[in-house]
C-alpha positions as CSV (number, residue, x, y, z in Angstrom):
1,X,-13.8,-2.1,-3.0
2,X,-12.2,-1.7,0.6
3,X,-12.8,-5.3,1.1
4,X,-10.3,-6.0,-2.2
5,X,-8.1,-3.6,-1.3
6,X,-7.7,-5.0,2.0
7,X,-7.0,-8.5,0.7
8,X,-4.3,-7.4,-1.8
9,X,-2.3,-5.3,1.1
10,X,-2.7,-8.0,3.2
11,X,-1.2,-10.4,0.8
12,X,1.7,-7.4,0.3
13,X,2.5,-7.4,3.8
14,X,4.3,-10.6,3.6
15,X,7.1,-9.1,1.5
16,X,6.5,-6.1,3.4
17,X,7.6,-7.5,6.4
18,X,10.1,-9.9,5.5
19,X,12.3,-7.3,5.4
20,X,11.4,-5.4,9.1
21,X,8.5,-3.2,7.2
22,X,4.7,-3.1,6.9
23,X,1.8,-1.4,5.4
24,X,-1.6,-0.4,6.4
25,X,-4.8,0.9,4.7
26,X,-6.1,3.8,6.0
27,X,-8.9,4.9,3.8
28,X,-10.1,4.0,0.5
29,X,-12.4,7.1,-1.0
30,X,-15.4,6.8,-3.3
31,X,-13.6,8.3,-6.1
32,X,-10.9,5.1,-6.0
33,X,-7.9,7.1,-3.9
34,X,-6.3,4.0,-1.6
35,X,-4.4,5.5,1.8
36,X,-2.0,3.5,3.1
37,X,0.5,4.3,6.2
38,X,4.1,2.5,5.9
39,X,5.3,1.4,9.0
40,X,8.4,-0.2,10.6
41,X,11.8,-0.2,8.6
42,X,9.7,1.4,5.5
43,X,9.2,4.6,7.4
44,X,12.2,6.2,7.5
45,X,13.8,4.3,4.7
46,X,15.3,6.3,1.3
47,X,13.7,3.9,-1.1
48,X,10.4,4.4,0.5
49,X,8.9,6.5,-2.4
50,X,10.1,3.8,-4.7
51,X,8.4,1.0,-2.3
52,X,4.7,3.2,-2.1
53,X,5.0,3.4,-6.3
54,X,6.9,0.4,-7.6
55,X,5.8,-2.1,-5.2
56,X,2.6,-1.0,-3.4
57,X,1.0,1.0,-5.7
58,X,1.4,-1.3,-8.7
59,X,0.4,-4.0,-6.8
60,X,-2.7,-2.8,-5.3
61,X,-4.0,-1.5,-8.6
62,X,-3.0,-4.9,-9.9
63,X,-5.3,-6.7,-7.8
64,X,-7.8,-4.0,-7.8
65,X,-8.3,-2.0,-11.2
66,X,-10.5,0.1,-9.6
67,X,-8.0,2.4,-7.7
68,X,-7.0,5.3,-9.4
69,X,-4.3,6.1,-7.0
70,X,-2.3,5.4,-3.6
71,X,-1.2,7.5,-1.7
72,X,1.2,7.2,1.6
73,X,0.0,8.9,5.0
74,X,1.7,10.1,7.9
């Protein structure tokens, strides 16, 4: 499951970064919990939990119905 997980982020990234921000996967548990780290312009930004839900989260699980849940890291 990493292996998917790590192709649907990368294909997030693009978005990601177009606008000065970036994701990364941390871990992905055996129970289906996908940690990711936001980076760049998505750290510090107000709409960040709005990015790691609507955007990240739904896509992830999207791509990969396996994952029961994201969850940003410091």
């Amino acid at each position: 499951m990493k292996e998917e997980v790590q192709k649907a982020i990368e294909e997030l990234r693009v978005h990601l970064q177009a606008d000065g921000g970036d994701v990364e996967l941390v871990d992905v548990t055996e129970d289906g919990v996908v940690k990711v780290r936001l980076l760049g312009a998505c750290e510090g930004c107000p709409m960040r939990e709005m990015t790691l839900t609507r955007g990240v989260s739904q896509f992830i699980k999207r791509k990969v119905p396996q994952v029961k849940d994201v969850q940003a890291v410091p």
